[in-house]
C-alpha positions in Angstrom: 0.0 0.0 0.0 1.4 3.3 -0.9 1.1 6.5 1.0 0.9 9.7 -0.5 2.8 12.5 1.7 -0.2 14.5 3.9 0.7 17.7 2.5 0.8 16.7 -1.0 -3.2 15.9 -0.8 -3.2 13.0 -2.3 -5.7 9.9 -1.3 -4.3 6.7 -0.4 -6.3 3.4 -1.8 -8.6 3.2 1.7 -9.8 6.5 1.4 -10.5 6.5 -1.7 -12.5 3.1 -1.3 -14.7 4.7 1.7 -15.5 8.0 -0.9 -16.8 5.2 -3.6 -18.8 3.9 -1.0 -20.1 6.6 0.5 -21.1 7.6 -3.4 -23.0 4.1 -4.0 -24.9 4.9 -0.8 -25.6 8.3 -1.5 -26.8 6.9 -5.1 -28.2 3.9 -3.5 -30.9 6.9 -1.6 -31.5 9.0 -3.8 -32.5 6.3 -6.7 -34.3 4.6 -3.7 -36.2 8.0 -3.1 -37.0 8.6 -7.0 -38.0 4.8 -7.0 -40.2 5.6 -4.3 -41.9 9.0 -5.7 -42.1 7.5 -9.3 -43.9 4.3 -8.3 -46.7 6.8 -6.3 -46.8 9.0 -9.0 -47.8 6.4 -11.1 -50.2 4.5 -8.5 -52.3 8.2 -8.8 -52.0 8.0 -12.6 -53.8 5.1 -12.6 -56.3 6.3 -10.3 -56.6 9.3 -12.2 -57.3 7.9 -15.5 -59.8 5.4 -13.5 -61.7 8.1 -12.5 -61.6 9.8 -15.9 -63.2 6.9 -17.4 -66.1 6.8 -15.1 -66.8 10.6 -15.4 -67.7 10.3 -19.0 -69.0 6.6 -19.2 -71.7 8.2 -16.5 -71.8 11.7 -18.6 -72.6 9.5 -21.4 -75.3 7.4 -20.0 -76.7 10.5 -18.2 -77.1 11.9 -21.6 -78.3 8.7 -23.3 -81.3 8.7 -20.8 -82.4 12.3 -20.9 -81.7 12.2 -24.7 -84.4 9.7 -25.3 -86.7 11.4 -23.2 -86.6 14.5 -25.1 -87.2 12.8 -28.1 -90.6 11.2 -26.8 
């Protein structure tokens, strides 16, 4: 194992395995925390678009039924 001299600032090979580390965990959360966000973002997309489809099918038979009434 070589070690750098302390003033030249210079990293020796077991610092700069904890700073890789410390990178993949820092990663590690924040693609955890995107992961997380995403997956509820798309849970309310679903609901959303379920929702959506019920509003019209209902407009639609709303309007079916006081169509025909109009016309009699």
């Amino acid at each position: 194992m070589s070690r750098a001299h302390p003033a030249s600032g210079a990293w020796d090979e077991g610092e700069a395995m904890i700073a890789v580390l410390l990178a993949l965990v820092i990663l590690w959360i924040v693609l955890g925390i995107i992961g997380f966000v995403v997956h509820g973002l798309f849970w309310l997309f679903v609901i959303a678009c379920i929702l959506f489809v019920l509003t019209v099918l209902g407009d639609v038979f709303r309007r079916g039924r006081t169509s025909a009434r109009r016309v009699r």
